[in-house]
N, C-alpha and C positions, 0 to 999 in steps of 0.2 A: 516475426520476420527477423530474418537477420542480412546485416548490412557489413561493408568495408569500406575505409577509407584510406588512403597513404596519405604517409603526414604534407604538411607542407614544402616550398621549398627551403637546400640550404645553400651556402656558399659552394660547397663541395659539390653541390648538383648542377651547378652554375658553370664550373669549371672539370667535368666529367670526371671527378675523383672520385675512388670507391670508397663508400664509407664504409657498408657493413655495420659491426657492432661498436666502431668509432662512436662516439657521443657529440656529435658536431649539433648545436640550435638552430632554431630555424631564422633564415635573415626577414629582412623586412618585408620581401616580395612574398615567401612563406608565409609568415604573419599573415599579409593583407589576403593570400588567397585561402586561411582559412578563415578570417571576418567573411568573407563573401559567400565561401562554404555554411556557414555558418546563418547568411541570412538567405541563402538559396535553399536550403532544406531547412528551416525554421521550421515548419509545418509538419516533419516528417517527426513520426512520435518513436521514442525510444525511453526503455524502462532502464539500462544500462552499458555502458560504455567499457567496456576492456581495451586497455594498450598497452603496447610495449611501455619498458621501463625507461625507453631511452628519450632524453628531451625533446628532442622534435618532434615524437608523435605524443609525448604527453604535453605538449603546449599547445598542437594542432588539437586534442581533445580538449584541452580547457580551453580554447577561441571559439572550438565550432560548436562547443555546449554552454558556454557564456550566460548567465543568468537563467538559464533551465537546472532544475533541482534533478539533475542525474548524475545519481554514484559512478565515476572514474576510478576503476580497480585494475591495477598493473597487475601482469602478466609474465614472466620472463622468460616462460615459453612464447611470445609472441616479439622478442628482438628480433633484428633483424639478421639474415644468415651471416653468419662468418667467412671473409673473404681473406682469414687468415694473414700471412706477409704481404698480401697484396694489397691489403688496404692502406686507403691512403695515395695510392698509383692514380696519378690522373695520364687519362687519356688512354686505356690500355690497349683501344684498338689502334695506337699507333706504334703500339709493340706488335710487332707481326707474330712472334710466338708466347704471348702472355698466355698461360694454361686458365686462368682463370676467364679468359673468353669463349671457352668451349662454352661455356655455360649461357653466356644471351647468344650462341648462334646454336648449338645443336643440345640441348641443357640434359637428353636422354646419354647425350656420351660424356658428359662431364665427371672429372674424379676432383677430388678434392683438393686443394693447394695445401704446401703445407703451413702448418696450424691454425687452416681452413674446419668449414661442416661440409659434409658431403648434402647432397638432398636427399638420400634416406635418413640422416638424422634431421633434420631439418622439418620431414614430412612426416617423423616420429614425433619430435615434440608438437608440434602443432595439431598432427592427430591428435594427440593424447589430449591437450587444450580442447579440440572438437566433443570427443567423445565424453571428457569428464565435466566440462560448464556448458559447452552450446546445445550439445543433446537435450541433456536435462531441463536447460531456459524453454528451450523451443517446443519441447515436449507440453510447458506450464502455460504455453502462446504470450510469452514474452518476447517484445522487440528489444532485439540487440545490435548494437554497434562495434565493429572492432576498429581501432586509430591501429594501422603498423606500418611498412616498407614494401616496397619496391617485391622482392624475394619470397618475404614470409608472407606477404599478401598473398602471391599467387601460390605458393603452395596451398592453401587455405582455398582458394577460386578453384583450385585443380582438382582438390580432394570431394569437397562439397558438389561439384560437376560433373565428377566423373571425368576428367581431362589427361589425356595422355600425357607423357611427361615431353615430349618432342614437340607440343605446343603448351609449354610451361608459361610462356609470356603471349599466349595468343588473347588473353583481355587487355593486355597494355598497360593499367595498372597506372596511370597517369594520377600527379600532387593535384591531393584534394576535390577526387572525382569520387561519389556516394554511389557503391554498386547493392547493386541487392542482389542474395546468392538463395535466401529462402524465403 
């Protein structure tokens, strides 16, 4: 089987700032909803864990895997997308022409900001992530878990799916919700 999780929350998510590949931890309210993740899917067996490298989703995998003897192995094709200059911008939808919002309202016409990822690179590396560890897990019927973001989760949802990219956020993609994709 394999599974996805986005990590907890953080401050930044609190106050609609874009992180992207910013390294912001998770706050307390994070924290507590991956304990709860964490005893809401107790049950649920996984042989390993891949996550981004970045703190918030590798602290959401060590909460929500807490005393279970599963190997946590980063990823850095599994960061989260690059939002380029604009990270950091809170509130973007109250900039009427922030370019970086094409991306949660129409994500098939979005370009890239700059010293942004486009989502073909984006849906390149994560591909490549799919096809060179998850194939092969899945191939041996090993359960796998991915911790990552907002973005790179759904790229990952999209691909595994089969999902147009003009419903790139049609799972939602909601902190600390356990989807199962296979």
């Amino acid at each position: 089987m394999l599974y996805i999780i986005r990590h907890g929350k953080t401050d930044w998510n609190e106050i609609h700032k874009l992180q992207g590949r910013t390294d912001i931890p998770l706050n307390e309210e994070g924290r507590a909803m991956a304990r709860a993740a964490a005893a809401e899917y107790k049950d649920i067996h996984f042989d390993v864990c891949y996550c981004s490298p970045l703190v918030r989703a590798r602290e959401t995998a060590e909460l929500l895997l807490a005393g279970r003897d599963i190997p946590i192995i980063t990823d850095e094709r599994l960061v989260e997308m690059s939002f380029g200059i604009y990270e950091g911008v809170e509130n973007s939808f109250a900039i009427g022409d922030c370019p970086v919002n094409v991306l949660f309202q129409h994500p098939e016409e979005y370009r890239p900001v700059p010293e942004g990822e486009s989502l073909e690179e984006l849906y390149a590396r994560t591909g490549e992530f799919l096809q060179e560890v998850i194939e092969p897990l899945m191939k041996e019927g090993k359960d796998v878990v991915i911790v990552g973001h907002g973005a790179m989760n759904s790229s990952i949802v999209c691909q595994v799916k089969n999902i147009e990219l003009k419903d790139f956020w049609s799972m939602g993609i909601p902190n600390c919700k356990l989807f199962k994709l296979l």
